[in-house]
N, C-alpha and C positions, 0 to 999 in steps of 0.2 A: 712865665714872664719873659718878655724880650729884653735883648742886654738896653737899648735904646730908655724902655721904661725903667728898669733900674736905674739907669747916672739919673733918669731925672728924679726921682724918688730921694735921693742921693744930694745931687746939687739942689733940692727945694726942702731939704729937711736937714739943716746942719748936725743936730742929734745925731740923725741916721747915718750922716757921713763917718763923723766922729768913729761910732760905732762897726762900719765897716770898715774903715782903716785900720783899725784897732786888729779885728777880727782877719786882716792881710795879714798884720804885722807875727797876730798867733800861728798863722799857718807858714809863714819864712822863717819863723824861728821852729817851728816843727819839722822845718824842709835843715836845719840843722845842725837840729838835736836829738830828729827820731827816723826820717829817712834816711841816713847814714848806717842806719844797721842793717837794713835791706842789703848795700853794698860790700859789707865791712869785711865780712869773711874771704870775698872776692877780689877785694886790694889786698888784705895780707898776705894772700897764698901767692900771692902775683898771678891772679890769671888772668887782670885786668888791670890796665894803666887808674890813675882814681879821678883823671880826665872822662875817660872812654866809659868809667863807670857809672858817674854821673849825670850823663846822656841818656846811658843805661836807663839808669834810674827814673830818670825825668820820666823818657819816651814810656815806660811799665807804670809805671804810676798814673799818669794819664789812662790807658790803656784799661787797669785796674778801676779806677772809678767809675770809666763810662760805662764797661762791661758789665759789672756788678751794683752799678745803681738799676740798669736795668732791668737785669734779673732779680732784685732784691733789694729796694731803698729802704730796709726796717731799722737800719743803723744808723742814718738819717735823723729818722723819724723819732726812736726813741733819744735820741741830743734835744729834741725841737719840745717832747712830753717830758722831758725830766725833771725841768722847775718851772713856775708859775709868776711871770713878776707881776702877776697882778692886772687891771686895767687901767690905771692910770700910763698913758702913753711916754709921755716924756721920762718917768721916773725909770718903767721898765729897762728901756735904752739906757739912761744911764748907767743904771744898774749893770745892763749885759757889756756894756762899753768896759765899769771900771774891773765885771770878773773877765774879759779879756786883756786889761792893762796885766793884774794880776798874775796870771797864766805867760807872758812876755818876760816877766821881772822875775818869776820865780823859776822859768826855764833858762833863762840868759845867766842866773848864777849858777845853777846845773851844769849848762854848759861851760862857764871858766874853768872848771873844777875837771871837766875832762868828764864827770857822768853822765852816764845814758839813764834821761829823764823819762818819765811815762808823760806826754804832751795829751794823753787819752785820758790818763786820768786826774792829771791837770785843769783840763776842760770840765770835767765833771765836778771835780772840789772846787775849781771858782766859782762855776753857776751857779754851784750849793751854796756858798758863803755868801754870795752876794743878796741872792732870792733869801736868805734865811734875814740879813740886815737889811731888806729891805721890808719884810714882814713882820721880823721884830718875834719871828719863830719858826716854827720848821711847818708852818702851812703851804709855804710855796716850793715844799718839797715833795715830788711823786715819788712813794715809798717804790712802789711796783716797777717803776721805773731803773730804780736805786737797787735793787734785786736784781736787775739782770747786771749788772757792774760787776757786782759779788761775786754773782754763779762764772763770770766770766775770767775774774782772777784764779779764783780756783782750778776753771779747766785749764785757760791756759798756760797756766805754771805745770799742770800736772802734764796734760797734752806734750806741751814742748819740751820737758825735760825725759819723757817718757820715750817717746817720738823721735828724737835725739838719740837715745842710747840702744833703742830697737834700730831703726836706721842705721847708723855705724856698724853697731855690732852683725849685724848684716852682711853690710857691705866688706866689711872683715874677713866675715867666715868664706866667704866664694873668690875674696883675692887673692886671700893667705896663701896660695901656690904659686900665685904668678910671680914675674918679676917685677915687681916695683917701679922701675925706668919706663917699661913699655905701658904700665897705665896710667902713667903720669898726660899721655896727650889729650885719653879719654876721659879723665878728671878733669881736665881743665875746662874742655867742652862743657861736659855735665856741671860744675860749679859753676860756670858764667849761667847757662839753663835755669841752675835753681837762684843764685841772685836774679836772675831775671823774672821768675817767677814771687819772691820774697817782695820785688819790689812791686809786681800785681798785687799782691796780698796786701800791703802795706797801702798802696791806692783805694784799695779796696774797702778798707779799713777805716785809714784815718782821713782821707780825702771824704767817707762819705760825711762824718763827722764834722768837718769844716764848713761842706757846705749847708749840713743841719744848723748850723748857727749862723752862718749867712743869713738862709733863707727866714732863721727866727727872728731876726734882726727887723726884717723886710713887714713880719707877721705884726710884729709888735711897734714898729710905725706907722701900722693901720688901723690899730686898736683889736688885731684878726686871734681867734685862736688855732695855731694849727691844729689840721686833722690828718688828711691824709697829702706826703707830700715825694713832688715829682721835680726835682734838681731839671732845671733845662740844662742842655748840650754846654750852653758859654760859658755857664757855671764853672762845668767839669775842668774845661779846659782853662780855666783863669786858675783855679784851685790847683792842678797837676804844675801848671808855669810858675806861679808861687813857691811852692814846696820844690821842684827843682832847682830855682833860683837861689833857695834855701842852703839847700847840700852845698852846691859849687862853691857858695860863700862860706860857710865855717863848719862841713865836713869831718876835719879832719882827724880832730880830738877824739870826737865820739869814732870813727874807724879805730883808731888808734888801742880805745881805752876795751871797745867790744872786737875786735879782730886779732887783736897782736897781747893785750896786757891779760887776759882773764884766761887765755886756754890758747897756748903753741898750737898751731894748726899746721895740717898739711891739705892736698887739694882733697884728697878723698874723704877727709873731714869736716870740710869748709863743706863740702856739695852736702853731705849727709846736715848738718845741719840748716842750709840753708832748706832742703825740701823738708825737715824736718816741722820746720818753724813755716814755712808756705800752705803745709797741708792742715797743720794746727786753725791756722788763719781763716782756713780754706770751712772748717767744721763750726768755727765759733760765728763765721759770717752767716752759714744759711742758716744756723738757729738763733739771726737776731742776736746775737750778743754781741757789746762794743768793749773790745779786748786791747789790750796794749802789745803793741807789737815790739814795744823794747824789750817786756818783760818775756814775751814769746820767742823771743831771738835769741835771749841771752842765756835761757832755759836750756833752749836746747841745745847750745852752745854747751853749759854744763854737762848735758848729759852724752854729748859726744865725747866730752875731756875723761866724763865716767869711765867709757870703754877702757881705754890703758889703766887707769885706778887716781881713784880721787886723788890722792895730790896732785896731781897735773893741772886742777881746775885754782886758779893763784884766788885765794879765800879773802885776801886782803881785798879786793877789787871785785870781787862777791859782796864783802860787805859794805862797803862802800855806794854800792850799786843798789842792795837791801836797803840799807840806811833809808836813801833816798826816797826808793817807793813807801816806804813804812810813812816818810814825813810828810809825803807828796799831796795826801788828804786832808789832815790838819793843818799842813803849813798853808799850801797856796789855796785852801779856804778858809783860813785866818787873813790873809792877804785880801781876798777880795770881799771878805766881809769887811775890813777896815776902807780898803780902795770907795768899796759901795758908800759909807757913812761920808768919805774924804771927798768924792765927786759929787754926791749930791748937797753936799752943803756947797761946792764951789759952784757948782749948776743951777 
């Protein structure tokens, strides 16, 4: 699809616009609430201004999606087969409009609160809630689809906290002799490398995710179902300008609350976790699985705090952070099962 036939698709189908605006609004609030941990390890150690990191960010991000739709749009594609709204045209849209209002509302109070929300699987419990109120059951939910969610929490909790404390502990055993001072210049290198890398992954990731719901947007003001689908070039880059847009604007909590409040870091730290959580990213994308990359960051984040010994890791902001993912299913798909009933009666 050319960007040209998009606006018009767009400005001739006010639905559709609705819908896509909405669907901006999900991805500036994911730019942040969840691209900020890409960066976060990288501002608190100071080995980047949170200007220069952002850029950062941005430019990897971009980078990450175009790369990796490429080579592998299955992340995409399972967003686009997850729920069913049905064929009725107009109601669908609604529907996907009010589980992105949803997903906005329930991230936006995530973020006053200073937590790092899962905006992945945010997307996925609104779609669910909504498609469940607009069925009136769980028909327009694809179970198969909903399975790879699952398999995907589990790896990458376990991946990244694993990966994390292998990593570090690593890196540990071959410094241990050196002097400290003199590898401070080479950590700083390698940590800005692996945020830079975390933020490909992170592109990679949740960018392709964004544009699955774009493009299902697009599907479902045709009456189409998708099959097999190929994000054009504009896409990528409207979605990557977004989510940078995002960081720059309210960043700083989430760095705050995942760099500095849940595990003192130093740089040889920060780098082990951020390759930690990149390679994690890197395993769950070619096998098709849509992973959260809060939860993959903050994991391994923990399991770098492991190496000295778990106290280190501040458990009150552990749980707070648990809390959240544990709610993150039932709540903002309570949300946009109510949002679905509350826009189509106003629709």
């Amino acid at each position: 699809m050319e960007l040209q036939e998009f606006f018009s698709m767009a400005i001739s189908n006010p639905l559709l616009a609705m819908a896509i605006l909405l669907t901006l609004g999900v991805i500036l609030v994911n730019g942040w609430t969840d691209a900020p941990n890409a960066i976060a390890t990288c501002v608190s150690t100071r080995c980047m201004s949170e200007r220069a990191a952002v850029l950062m960010a941005a430019v990897f991000n971009f980078l990450g999606v175009f790369v990796m739709t490429k080579v592998n749009a299955t992340v995409a594609e399972t967003i686009t087969k997850m729920v069913d709204f049905g064929e009725n045209k107009e109601e669908a849209i609604i529907a996907l409009s009010a589980a992105m209002f949803a997903i906005v509302l329930w991230a936006t109070l995530a973020w006053w609160f200073g937590i790092p929300t899962s905006e992945s699987h945010a997307l996925i419990a609104g779609l669910t809630g909504s498609a469940i109120a607009l069925h009136g059951n769980l028909n327009g939910v694809n179970g198969g689809e909903w399975m790879k969610v699952i398999y995907g929490i589990g790896v990458s909790i376990f991946f990244g906290f694993v990966f994390g404390w292998l990593i570090c502990k690593l890196v540990t055993l071959i410094c241990q002799n050196m002097e400290r001072r003199k590898t401070q210049g080479f950590f700083r290198g390698a940590q800005i490398t692996g945020a830079a890398s975390m933020a490909f992954m992170h592109g990679a990731q949740d960018g392709q995710k964004f544009m699955g719901v774009i493009l299902l947007c697009t599907f479902l003001s045709q009456g189409q179902t998708p099959e097999a689908v190929v994000p054009p070039d504009w896409l990528m880059l409207l979605v990557s300008l977004i989510m940078g847009l995002g960081t720059a604007i309210g960043g700083k909590k989430i760095i705050k609350s995942v760099g500095m409040d849940m595990v003192k870091l130093e740089k040889y730290q920060g780098f082990s976790a951020d390759i930690a959580a990149a390679a994690s990213l890197l395993i769950c994308s070619i096998f098709s699985l849509p992973v959260s990359t809060t939860h993959v960051k903050t994991t391994s984040i923990m399991g770098v705090g492991a190496v000295k010994r778990l106290s280190a890791i501040n458990l009150g902001v552990v749980k707070d952070m648990a809390l959240t993912w544990v709610l993150t299913f039932p709540g903002c798909g309570l949300i946009g099962f109510l949002m679905t009933k509350l826009f189509m009666w106003i629709f």
